[in-house]
N, C-alpha and C positions, 0 to 999 in steps of 0.2 A: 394601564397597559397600552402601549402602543397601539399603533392601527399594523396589522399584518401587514406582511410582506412575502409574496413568491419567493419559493427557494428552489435551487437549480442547483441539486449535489451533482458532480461527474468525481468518476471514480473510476482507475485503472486497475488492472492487476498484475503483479511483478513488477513495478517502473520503479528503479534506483532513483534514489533522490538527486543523483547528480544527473540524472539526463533530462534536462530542461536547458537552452540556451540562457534563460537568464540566469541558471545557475553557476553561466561561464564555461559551460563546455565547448572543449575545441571544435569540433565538428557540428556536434548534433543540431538543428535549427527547429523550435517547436515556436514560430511567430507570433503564433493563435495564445497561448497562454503562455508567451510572455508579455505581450501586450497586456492581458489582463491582468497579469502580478505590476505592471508599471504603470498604467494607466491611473486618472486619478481616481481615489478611492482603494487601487489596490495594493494587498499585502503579499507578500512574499516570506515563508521564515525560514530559513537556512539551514537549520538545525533541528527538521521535524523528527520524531520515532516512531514506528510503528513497536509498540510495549509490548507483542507478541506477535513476533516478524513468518504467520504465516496464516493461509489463507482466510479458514473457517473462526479459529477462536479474534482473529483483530477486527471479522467484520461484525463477532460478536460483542464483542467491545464498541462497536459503532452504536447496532441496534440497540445497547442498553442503556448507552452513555454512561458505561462503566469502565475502569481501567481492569486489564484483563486479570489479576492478579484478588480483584474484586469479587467479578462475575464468575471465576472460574473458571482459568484455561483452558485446562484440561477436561473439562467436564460439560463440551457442548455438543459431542457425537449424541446426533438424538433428542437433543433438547428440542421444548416445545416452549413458544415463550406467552407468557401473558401480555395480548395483542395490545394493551392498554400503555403497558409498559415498553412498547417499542417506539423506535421513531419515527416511521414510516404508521402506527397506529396513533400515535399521539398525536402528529399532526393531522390524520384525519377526525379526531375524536374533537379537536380543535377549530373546526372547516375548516379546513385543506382539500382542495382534490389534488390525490395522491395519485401518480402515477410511477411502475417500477420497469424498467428497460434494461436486459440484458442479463450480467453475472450477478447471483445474491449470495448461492452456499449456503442456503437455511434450508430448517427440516419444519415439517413437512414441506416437499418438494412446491407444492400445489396449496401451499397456506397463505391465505394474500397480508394476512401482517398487518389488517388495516388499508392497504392500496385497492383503489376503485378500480383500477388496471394493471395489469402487470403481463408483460411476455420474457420468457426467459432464456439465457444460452448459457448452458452449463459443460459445455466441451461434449456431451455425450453421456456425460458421469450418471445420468439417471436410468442406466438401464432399460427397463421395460415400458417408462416413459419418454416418450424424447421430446426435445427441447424443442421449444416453439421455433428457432430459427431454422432448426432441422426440416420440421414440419414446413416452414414458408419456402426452403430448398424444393424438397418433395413437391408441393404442388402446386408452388406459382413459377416455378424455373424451371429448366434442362436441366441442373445443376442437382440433383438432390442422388446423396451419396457420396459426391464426388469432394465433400469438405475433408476429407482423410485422404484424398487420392494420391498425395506424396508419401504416404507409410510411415507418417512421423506423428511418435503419439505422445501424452498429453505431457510428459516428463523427461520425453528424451531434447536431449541437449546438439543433437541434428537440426540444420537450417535448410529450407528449402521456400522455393515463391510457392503461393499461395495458387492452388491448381484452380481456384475460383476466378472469374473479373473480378475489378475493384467492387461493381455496382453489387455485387452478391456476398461479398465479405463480411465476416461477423460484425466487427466493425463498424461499417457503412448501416450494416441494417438496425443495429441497436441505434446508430443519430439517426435512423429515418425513421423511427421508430417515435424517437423522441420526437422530433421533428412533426411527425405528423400529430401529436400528443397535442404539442403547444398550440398547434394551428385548429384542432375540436376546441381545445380549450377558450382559445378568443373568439371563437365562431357560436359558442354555447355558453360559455361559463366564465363570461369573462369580471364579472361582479366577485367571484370569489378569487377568494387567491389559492394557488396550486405548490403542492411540492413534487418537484418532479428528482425522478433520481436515475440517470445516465449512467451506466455500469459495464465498462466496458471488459471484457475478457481477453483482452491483451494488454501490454505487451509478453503474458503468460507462454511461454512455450506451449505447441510448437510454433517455433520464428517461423513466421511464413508469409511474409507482408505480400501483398498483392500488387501484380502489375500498377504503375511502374515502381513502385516502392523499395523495391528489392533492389532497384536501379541506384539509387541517391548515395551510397554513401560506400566506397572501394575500400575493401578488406583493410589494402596497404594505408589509407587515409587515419584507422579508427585506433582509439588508442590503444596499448597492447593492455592485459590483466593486469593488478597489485599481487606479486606471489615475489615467495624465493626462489632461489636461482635453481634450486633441491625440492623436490618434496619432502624432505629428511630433513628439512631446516623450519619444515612449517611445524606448530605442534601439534601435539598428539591427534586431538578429535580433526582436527582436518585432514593429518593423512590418513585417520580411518577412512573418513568420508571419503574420500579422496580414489580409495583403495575399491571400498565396497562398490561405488558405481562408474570405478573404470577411470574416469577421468583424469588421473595423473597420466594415464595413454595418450593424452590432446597436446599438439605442440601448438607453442604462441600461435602459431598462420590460423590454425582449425578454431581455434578463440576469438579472432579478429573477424573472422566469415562469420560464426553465428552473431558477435556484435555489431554488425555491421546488417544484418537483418532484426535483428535485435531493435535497432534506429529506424530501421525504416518503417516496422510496425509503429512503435512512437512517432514520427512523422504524420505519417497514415493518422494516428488518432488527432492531432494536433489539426490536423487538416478537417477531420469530423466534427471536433469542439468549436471550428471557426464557422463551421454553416448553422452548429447550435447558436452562437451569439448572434449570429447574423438574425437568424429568425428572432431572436429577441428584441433586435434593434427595427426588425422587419414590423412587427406586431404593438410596440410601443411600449414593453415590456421591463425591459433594459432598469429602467429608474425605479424601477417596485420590486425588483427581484433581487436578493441576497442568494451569490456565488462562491460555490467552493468548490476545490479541485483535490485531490490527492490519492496515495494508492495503499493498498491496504499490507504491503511490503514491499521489498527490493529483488535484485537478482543479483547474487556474487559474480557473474559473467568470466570466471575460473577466476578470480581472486583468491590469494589463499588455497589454490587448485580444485579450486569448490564451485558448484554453481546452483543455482537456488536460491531458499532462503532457511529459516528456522536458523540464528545462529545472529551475534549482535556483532557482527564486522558491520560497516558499514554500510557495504553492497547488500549486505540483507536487511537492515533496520530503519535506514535513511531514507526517509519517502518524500516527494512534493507534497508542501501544502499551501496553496495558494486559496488568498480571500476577496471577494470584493465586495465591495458594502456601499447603496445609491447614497449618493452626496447626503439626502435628507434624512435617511440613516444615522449617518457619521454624523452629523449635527445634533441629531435626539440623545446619542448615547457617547456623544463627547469625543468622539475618535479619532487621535490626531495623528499616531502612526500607519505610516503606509511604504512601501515600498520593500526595502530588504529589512527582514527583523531577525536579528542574530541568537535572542534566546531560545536556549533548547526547549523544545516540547513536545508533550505526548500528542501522538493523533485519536488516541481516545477521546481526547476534549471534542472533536468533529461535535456527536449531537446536542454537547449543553449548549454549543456555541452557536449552530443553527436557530436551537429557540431563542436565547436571547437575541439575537441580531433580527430575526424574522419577527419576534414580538409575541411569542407565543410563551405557554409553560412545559419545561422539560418537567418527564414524567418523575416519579418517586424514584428515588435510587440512583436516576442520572447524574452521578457526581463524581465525574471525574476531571472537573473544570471547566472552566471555558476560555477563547483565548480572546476573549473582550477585554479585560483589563491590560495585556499587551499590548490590544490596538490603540486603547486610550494611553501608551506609554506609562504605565502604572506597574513596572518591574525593574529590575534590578538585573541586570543581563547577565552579568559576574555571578549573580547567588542562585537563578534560576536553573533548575535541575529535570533531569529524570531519571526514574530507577523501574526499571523492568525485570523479570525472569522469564524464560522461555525454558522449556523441556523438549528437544527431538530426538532422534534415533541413538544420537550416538553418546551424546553427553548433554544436563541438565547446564543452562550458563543462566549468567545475570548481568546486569549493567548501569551503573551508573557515568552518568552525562551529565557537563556541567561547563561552564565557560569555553575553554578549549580544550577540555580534558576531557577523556574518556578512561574508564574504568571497568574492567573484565574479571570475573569469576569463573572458570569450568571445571564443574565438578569433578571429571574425566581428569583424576591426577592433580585435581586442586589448585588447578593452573592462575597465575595472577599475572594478569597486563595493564597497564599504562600507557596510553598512547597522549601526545600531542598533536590534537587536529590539525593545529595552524601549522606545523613545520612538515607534520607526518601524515597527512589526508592520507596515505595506501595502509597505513597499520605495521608498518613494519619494524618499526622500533620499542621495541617492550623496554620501558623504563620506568618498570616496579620494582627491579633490584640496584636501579642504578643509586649512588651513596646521595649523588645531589634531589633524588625524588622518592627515594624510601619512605619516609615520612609522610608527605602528601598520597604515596600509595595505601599505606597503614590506615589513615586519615577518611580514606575513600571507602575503604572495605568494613570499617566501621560503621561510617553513614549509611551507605547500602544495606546493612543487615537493618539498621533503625528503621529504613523507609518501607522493607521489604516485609516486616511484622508488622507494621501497619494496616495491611492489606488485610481481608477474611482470608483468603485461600496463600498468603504468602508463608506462612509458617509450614504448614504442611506440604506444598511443592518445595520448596528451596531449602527452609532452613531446618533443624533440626530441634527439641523440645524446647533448648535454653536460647533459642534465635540467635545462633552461629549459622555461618556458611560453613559445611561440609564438605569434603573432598571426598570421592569415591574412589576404588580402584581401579587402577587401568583394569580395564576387561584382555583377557586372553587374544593373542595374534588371529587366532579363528571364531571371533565373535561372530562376524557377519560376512558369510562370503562373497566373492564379488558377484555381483548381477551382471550376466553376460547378454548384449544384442540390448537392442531397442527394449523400451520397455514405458508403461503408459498409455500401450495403443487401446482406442477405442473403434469398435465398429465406421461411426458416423463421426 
């Protein structure tokens, strides 16, 4: 076994995979980790998925290093896990000093998972307890209370600056958190090696980037949504969606204002990750620490006239995954890809691939890959795949991914898509009936059902006893009616 190595997860919530600048985005500029996906040593992959595009079951999928379809999607309200078998417990059962900062989404609220430290920001969502950064408002600031003071709560699709300073922002306190993490840690513990894990709870609605953030990037600059020109042109589950929370009401302007705060919060983070690296290069750290970056879903930003996630369009399933692995890393375990890596893949692989690359053992069960033998250029990018299902409100969908193809199931009327990434990046072209791709779509919804029984829990959510995909009925015009006014709000 290797000799360990420090690991340094950051982890966003809601960040589309396309807002990164070195993912080529017109606008948006994130310096800080793009430098890290291009610097030497790092990866970039192009093609990352979150296998269950929404908050709680894909970060459970992190902590098990299971693919969600494994671990059981649907089945983690409540869960309590065996601390052994987590990642944040196996690295410390491994020496590790673990430390946890900011959004996690586990139960129990107050379970440390194995972490020697941990403070938490959960938007408020805890009720009767509140959140450590609430608590640091309260009674080390002016400021306590005042983190809601624009009236925009946890799911509305309303943009406003952030009624905080920058210096008081969730944000800012989760890296000073960290920050201050790294700095006991060389002052005390510097013999051991640490897994630290940087959790930020944005770019998660509500947009609300803080002075000067909210500044950087003009409604009229940012790019408009992927939709039709109708909402009567998108299919079925999206104008439900679409209907129930209002949203087909938003014209392009009122999309481009919350994306354009949308980027500034990403900015804002991009800006926090650059004083994390700093302190690493501050502390002499840098060369012993294996980096990883990514988000545990996307945001449709009114794509498809939709905004959120749970749903395999792009804007909800395409996440950042950026690696970086010290030189003498790369040399122990052979690793000679770096930079942009075009095969699709799961972001379940995140914890097998932390232990391997940090030199540890992922726990029993953790087997959902790893993307080690990618970086050692040991795939086939053409045959390299993934297959997902996700289940939310309005229709169960599934997905396969694979070279430049993408592959859609929704249950909701048995819907079948085909998209070409490379011509069609917005989704707008269904070419699963067209004569020249029939074939390669038949081809597709075959393999899907094959990868998709694979799974424990994939027969029972998606498929049906003989592992076919199912088509349900359209649900009735008054299934769900629409949700009127803001909604989301939390006290704090």
């Amino acid at each position: 076994m290797p000799k360990p190595l420090n690991v340094l997860l950051i982890t966003t919530d809601q960040q589309r995979g396309d807002c990164l600048g070195v993912d080529g985005h017109p606008v948006l500029r994130t310096p800080h980790l793009d430098a890290l996906a291009t610097r030497e040593g790092g990866a970039f992959f192009t093609a990352a998925y979150a296998e269950a595009p929404a908050c709680v079951p894909q970060r459970t999928a992190w902590m098990l290093g299971q693919h969600p379809l494994t671990c059981g999607q649907n089945e983690w309200r409540g869960q309590v896990w065996n601390t052994a078998q987590t990642l944040t417990g196996a690295f410390a059962e491994q020496g590790h000093y673990v430390g946890v900062f900011g959004k996690r989404h586990f139960h129990p609220v107050r379970e440390p998972y194995g972490a020697h430290e941990f403070k938490i920001y959960e938007s408020g969502r805890n009720g009767e307890e509140p959140d450590d950064f609430l608590q640091y408002l309260r009674k080390e600031t002016e400021w306590g209370g005042y983190s809601r003071g624009h009236g925009i709560g946890n799911n509305d699709i309303f943009a406003a600056p952030s009624v905080l300073p920058e210096e008081h922002h969730p944000s800012t306190w989760t890296a000073r958190e960290s920050l201050a993490f790294l700095d006991r840690h060389a002052r005390q513990r510097s013999g051991q090696p640490f897994f630290l894990w940087t959790s930020f709870n944005k770019p998660h609605s509500p947009y609300d980037p803080p002075e000067p953030y909210h500044r950087l990037y003009r409604p009229q600059d940012v790019p408009g949504p992927s939709w039709a020109a109708r909402l009567e042109d998108e299919i079925e589950p999206a104008r439900r969606m679409a209907r129930h929370y209002t949203w087909h009401t938003l014209g392009e302007e009122q999309v481009r204002v919350t994306r354009s705060y949308y980027y500034g919060l990403i900015a804002h983070i991009d800006a926090c990750v650059g004083r994390l690296l700093a302190k690493l290069d501050e502390l002499g750290l840098r060369e012993n620490t294996v980096i990883a970056f990514t988000s545990d879903h996307g945001d449709l930003m009114g794509d498809h006239h939709m905004y959120f996630k749970s749903n395999f369009f792009e804007g909800s399933t395409r996440v950042p995954y950026i690696w970086w692995v010290p030189p003498s890393r790369r040399a122990e375990l052979g690793l000679s890809a770096q930079g942009r890596i075009a095969a699709p893949v799961g972001v379940s692989t995140l914890g097998p691939s932390l232990f391997e690359l940090a030199g540890s053992r992922a726990p029993a069960g953790a087997d959902a890959g790893s993307v080690v033998p990618m970086l050692r250029g040991e795939h086939d990018p053409a045959k390299h795949e993934v297959a997902a299902a996700y289940s939310n409100a309005t229709a169960h969908s599934a997905m396969l991914r694979w070279d430049r193809w993408k592959y859609l199931f929704w249950q909701c009327g048995g819907i079948r898509q085909l998209f070409d990434l490379q011509t069609d990046p917005g989704e707008m072209n269904n070419l699963a009936e067209h004569p020249e791709h029939r074939e390669r779509a038949r081809e597709a919804h075959a393999r899907l059902e094959q990868r998709l029984a694979g799974y424990t829990f994939g027969r029972s959510e998606v498929l049906d006893a003989a592992g076919k995909l199912v088509a349900h009925p359209v649900p009735p015009a008054n299934h769900k009616p629409p949700i009127k006014g803001p909604w989301g709000r939390r006290e704090n």
